[in-house]
C-alpha positions as CSV (number, residue, x, y, z in Angstrom):
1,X,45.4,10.5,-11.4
2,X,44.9,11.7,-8.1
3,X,42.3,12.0,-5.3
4,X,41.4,15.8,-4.4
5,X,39.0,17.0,-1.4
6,X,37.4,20.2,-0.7
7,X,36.7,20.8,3.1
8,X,35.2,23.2,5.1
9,X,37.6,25.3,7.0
10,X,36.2,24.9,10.5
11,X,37.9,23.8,13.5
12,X,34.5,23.2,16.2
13,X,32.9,20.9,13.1
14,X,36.2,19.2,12.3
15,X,36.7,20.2,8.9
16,X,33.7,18.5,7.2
17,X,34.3,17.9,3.6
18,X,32.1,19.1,1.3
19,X,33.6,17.7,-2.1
20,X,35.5,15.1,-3.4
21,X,36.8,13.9,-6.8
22,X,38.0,10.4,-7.1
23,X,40.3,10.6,-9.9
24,X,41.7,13.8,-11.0
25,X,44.7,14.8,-13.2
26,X,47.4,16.7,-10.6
27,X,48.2,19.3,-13.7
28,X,44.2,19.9,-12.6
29,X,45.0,19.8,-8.8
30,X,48.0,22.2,-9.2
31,X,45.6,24.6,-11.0
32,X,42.9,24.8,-8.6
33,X,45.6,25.1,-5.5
34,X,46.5,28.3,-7.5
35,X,42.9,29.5,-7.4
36,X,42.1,32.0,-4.6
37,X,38.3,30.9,-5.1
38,X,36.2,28.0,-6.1
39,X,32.5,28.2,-7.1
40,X,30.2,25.5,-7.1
41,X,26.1,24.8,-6.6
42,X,25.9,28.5,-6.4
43,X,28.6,29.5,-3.8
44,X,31.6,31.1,-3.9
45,X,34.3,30.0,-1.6
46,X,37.5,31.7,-0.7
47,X,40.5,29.4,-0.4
48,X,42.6,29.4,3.3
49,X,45.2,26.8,2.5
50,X,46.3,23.6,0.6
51,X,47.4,20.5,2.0
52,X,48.8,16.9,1.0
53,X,47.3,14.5,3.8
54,X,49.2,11.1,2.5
55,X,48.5,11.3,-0.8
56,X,45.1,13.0,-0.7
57,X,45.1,16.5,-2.1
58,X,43.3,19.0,0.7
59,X,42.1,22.6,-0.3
60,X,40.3,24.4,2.8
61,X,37.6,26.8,1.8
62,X,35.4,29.0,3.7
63,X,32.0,30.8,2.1
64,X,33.1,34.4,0.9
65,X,31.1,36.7,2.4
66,X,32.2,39.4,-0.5
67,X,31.9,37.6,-4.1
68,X,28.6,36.2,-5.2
69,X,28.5,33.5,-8.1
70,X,28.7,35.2,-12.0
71,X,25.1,35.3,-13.2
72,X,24.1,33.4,-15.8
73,X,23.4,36.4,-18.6
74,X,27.6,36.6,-18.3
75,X,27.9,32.9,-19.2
76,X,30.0,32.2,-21.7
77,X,30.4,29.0,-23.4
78,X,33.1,26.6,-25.5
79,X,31.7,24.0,-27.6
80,X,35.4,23.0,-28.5
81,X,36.1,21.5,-25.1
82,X,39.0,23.2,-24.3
83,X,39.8,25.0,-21.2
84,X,38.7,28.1,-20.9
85,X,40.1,31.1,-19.3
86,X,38.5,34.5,-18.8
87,X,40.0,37.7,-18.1
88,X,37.7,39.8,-16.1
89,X,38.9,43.6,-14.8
90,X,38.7,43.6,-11.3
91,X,37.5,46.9,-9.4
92,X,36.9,46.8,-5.4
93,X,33.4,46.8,-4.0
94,X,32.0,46.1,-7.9
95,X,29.2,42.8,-8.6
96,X,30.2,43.4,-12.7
97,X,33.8,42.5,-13.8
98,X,33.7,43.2,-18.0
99,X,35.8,40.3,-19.5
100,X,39.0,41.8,-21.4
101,X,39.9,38.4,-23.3
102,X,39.4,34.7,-23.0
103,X,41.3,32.2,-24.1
104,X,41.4,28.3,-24.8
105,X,43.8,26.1,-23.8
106,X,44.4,22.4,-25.0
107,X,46.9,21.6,-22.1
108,X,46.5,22.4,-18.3
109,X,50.4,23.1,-18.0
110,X,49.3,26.1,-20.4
111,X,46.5,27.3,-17.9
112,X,48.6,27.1,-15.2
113,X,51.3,29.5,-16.5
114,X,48.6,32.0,-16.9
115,X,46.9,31.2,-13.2
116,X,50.8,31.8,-11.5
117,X,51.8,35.0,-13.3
118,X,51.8,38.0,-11.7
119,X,51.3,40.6,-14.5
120,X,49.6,40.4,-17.7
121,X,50.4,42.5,-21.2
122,X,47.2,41.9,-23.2
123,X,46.9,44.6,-26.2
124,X,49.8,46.6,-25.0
125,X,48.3,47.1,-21.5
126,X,50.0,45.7,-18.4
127,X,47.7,44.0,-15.6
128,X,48.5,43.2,-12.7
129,X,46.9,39.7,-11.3
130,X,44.4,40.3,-8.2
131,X,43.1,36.8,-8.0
132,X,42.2,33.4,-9.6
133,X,39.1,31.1,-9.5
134,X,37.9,27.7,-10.9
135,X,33.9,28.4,-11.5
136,X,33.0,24.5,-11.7
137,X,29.1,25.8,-12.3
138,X,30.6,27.8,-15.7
139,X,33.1,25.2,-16.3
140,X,35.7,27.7,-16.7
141,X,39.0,29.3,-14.7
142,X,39.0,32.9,-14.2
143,X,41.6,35.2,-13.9
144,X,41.3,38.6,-12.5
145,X,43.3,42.1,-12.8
146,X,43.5,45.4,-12.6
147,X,45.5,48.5,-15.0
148,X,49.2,48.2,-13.4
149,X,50.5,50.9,-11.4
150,X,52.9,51.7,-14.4
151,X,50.1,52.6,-17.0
């Protein structure tokens, strides 16, 4: 177990953290460095960098001024306690990203593999990765694409 801290990315305030978790798994901490965004209480915050500050595990995060939170009608639950990834199509300049698959994972090393890759064959489709997130308020990772340039 590890310690992980979310700060504001702002020099003139000194980086002010804004969350911290105690004791976390680092499988966790590797997954949510390879998350572009992180949602919680309602924001979405972009991700500028990760660090390791003598043992404490640093992501830097500023508001996005472009994503808004998923709303709750597009909730989507597991009752098995797995880990849950949704696949959402991405389009630019869109609030609605339809889910293409979700999927459940028992391990985080499995999650991972999925939050690293770069392109995606799901029903004989390729997709191209665009970004990741880790929606704390949904309790779920998200991974989202678009139709590869190949199709």
């Amino acid at each position: 177990m590890a310690q992980l801290e979310y700060r504001l990315y702002d020099e003139a305030q000194g980086f002010p953290a804004l969350f911290n978790y105690g004791s976390i798994p680092k499988q966790e901490i590797a997954a949510r460095f390879a998350c572009d965004y992180f949602t919680k209480e309602g924001t979405v915050y972009e991700k500028t960098s990760c660090a390791i500050e003598d043992g404490l595990f640093v992501v830097y995060v500023q508001a996005s001024k472009e994503q808004q939170p998923m709303s709750s009608e597009r909730r989507s639950f597991s009752a098995s306690g797995l880990i849950v990834l949704e696949i959402r199509q991405f389009t630019a300049g869109s609030t609605y990203f339809p889910l293409i698959d979700k999927m459940e994972f028992s391990r985080l090393e499995d999650l991972l593999l999925y939050l690293q890759c770069n392109y995606l064959t799901l029903n004989a489709t390729e997709w191209e990765k665009t970004s990741a997130e880790v929606d704390e308020d949904r309790k779920k990772y998200i991974l989202y694409v678009q139709r590869s340039q190949g199709e």
